[in-house]
C-alpha positions as CSV (number, residue, x, y, z in Angstrom):
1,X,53.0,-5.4,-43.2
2,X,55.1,-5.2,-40.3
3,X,52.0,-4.9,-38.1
4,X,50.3,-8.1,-39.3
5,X,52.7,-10.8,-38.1
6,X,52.1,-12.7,-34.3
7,X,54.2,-15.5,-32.6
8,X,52.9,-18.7,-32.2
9,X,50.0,-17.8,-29.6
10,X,50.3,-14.3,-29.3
11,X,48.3,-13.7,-31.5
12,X,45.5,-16.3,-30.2
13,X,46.1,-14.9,-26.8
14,X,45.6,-11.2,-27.3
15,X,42.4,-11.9,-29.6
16,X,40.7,-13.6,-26.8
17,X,41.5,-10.6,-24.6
18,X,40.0,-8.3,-26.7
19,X,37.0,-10.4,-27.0
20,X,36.7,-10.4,-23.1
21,X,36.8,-7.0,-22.9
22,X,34.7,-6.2,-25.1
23,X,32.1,-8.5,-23.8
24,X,32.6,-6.8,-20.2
25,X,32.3,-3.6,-21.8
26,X,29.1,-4.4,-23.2
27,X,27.8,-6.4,-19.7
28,X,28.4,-3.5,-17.9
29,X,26.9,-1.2,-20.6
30,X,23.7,-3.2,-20.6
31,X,20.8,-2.3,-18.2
32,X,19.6,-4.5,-15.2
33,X,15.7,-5.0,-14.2
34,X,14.0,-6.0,-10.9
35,X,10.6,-7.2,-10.9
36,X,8.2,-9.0,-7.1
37,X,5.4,-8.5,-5.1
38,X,4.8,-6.6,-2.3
39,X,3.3,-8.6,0.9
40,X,2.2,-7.7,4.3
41,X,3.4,-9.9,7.1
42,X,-0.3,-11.5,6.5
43,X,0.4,-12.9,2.9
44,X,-1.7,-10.1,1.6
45,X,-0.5,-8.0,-1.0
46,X,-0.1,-4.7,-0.6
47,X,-1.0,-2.6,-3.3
48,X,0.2,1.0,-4.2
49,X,3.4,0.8,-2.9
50,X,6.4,3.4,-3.8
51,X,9.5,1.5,-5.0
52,X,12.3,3.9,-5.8
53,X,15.7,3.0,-7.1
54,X,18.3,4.8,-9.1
55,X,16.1,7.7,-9.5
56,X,13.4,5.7,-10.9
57,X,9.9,5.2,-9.8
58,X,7.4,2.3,-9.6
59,X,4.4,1.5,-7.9
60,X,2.8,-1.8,-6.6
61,X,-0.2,-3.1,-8.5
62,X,-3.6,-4.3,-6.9
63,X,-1.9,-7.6,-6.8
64,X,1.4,-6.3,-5.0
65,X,3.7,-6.6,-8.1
66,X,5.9,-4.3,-9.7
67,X,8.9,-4.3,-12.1
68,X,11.6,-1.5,-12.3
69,X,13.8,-1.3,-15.5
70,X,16.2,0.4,-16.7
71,X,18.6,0.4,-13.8
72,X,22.4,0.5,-13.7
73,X,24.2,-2.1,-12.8
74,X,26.1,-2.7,-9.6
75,X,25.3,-1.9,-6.2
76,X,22.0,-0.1,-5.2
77,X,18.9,0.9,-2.7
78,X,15.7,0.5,-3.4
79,X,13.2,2.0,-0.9
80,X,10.1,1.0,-0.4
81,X,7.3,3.4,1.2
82,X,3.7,3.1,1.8
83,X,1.8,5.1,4.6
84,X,0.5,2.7,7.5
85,X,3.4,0.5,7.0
86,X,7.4,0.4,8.0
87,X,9.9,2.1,5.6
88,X,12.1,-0.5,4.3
89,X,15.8,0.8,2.6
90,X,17.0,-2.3,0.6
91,X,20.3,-3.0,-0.7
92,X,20.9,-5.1,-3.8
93,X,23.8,-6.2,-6.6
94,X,22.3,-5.4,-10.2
95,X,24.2,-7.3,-13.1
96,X,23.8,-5.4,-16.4
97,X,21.8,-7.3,-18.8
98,X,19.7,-9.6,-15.6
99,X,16.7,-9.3,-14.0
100,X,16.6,-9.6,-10.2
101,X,13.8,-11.2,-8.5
102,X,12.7,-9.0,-5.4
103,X,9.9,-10.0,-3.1
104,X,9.1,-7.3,-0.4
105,X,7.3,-8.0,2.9
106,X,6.0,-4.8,5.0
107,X,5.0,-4.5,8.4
108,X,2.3,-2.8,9.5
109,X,2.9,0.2,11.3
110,X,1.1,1.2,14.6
111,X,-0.4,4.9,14.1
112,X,-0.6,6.9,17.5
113,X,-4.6,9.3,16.9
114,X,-4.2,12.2,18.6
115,X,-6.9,11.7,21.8
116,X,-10.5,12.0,21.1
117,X,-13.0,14.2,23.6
118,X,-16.5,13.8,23.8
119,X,-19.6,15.5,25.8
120,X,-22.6,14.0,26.0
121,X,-25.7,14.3,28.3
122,X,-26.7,11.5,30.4
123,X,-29.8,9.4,29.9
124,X,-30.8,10.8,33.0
125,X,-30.6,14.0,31.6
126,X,-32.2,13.7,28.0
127,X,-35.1,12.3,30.2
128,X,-35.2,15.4,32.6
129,X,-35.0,18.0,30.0
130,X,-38.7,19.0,30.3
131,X,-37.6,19.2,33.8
132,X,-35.2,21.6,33.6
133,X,-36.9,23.6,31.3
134,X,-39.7,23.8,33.3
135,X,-37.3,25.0,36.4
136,X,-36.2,28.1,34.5
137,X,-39.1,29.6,34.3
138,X,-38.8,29.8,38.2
139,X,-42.5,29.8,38.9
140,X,-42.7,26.7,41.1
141,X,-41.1,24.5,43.6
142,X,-38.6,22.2,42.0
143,X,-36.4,19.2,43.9
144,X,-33.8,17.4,41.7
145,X,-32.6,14.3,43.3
146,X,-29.7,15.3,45.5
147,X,-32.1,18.5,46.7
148,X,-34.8,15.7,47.8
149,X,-32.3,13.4,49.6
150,X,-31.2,16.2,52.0
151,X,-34.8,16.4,52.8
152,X,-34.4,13.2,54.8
153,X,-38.0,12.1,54.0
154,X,-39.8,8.8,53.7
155,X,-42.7,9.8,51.7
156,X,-43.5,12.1,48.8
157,X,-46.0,14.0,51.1
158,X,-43.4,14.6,53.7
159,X,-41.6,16.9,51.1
160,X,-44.9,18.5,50.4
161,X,-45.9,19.6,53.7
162,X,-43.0,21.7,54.0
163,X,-43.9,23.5,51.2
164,X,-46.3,27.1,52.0
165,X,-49.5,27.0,50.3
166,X,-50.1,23.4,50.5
167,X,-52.0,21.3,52.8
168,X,-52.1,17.7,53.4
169,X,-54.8,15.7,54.7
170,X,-56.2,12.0,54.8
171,X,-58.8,10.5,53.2
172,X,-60.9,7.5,54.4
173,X,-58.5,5.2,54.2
174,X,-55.7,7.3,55.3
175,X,-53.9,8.2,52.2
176,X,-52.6,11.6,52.0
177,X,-54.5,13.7,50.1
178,X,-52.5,17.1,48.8
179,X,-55.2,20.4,48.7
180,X,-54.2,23.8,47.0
181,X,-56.1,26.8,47.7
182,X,-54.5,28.8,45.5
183,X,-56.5,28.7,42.2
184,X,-58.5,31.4,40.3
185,X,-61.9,30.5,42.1
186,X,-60.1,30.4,46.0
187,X,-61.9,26.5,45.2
188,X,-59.4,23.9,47.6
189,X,-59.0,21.1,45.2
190,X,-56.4,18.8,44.5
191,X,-53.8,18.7,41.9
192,X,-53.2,16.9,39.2
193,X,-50.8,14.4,39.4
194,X,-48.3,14.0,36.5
195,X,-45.7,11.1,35.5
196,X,-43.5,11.6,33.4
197,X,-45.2,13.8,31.5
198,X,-48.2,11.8,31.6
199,X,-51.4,12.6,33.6
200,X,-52.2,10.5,36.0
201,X,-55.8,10.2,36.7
202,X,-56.7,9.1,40.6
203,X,-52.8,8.4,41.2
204,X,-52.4,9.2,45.1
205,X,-49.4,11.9,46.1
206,X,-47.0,8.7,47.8
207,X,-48.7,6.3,45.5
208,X,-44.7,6.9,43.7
209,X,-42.4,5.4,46.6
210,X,-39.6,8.6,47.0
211,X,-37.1,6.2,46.2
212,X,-37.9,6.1,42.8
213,X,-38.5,10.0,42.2
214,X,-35.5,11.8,40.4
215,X,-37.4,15.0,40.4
216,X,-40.6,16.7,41.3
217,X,-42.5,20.0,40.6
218,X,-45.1,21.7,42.2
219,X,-47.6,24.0,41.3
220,X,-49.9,25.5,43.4
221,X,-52.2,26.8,41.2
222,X,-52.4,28.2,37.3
223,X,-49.3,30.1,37.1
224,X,-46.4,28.9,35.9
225,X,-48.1,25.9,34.9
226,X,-46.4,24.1,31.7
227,X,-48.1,24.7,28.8
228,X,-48.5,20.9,27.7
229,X,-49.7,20.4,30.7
230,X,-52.5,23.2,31.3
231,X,-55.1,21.9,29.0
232,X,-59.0,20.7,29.8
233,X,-58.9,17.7,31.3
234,X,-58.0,17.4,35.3
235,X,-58.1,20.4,37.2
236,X,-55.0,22.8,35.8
237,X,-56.6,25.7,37.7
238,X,-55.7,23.1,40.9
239,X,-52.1,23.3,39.9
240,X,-50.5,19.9,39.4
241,X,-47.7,17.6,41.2
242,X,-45.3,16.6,38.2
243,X,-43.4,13.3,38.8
244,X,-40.1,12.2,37.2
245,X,-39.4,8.8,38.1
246,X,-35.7,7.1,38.3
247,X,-34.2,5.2,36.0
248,X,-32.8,1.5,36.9
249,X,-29.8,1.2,38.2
């Protein structure tokens, strides 16, 4: 019985203590919650985002938000991770029992690519192909354009002059007319004349101005001769004059 008595507000006083603690017991006890969206610095969410916090683990729906639960209360991190954008470590007071409103806003992070090298062939080039497969056969006389400027010629026909086994003449109006006696009948005929891999029928040898030749072959009679270009029409067993014109600029 002894146990049971109080003095005026002693007893009042230490009831309301109790209940206090108690209650703060309790507050502390009780779980906290955090719950946002997850924006770029554009206003755009930003979905799939890692929020960690207290061990736990969330991620960002397609709309940016998330919600993390079941956190202690009192003061925490929660990091936020998500590849092409800055890591961001944020601290925050949880009170047991509350939910904690958290929008995030990420930065984009510049990514440095390793250096990309590439080859490629020139336009020139892709045209010329024929060309240079013609030249390794070797059977012929070939002039790519730096071999024909150090010629230091005006004309097509200058170039061809210089070359054994050919002769140049006029005709009647004073054209220069290219002759190869090389063929299977000793015959002196001229050449076809080619353009870019097409045959040009009656086309003079300087009918072409040199300026706008990138390459030429000559052949001064059957051999060697490119197949696509040794066929019935013209005069093949003449040999032939292939012209690869320049391209603009």
């Amino acid at each position: 019985m002894k146990n049971r008595w109080c003095i005026g507000s002693l007893c009042c006083s230490l009831l309301f203590l109790l209940t206090a603690a108690t209650d703060a017991l309790a507050q502390n006890s009780a779980r906290a919650s955090i719950v946002g969206t997850v924006r770029d610095t554009s206003g755009m969410p930003v979905p799939q985002t890692r929020l960690t916090s207290n061990g736990l683990l969330t991620l960002s729906d397609s709309a940016g938000r998330f919600t993390l639960t079941g956190l202690s209360p009192g003061s925490t991190t929660v990091m936020v991770r998500r590849l092409g954008f800055e890591p961001l470590d944020i601290s925050i007071d949880l009170v047991g029992g509350a939910t904690l409103a958290l929008n995030v806003l990420m930065t984009v992070l510049p990514q440095d690519l390793p250096g990309l090298t590439t080859t490629a062939q020139t336009v020139g080039d892709v045209r010329l192909r024929d060309f240079y497969r013609h030249r390794q056969s070797g059977i012929g006389y070939f002039l790519d354009r730096q071999e024909i400027e150090k010629k230091n010629a005006q004309r097509i026909s200058d170039i061809l002059r210089r070359v054994p086994g050919t002769r140049m003449m006029q005709d009647r109006s004073g054209r220069a007319v290219m002759r190869s006696g090389r063929t299977a009948g000793g015959r002196d005929c001229p050449p076809d004349v080619w353009v870019d891999g097409v045959r040009a029928s009656g086309m003079n040898v300087d009918d072409v101005p040199l300026g706008d030749v990138e390459a030429l072959e000559l052949y001064r009679g059957p051999a060697g001769l490119p197949p696509e270009m040794n066929n019935r029409f013209g005069n093949p067993g003449c040999g032939a004059l292939i012209i690869w014109t320049r391209l603009p600029g």
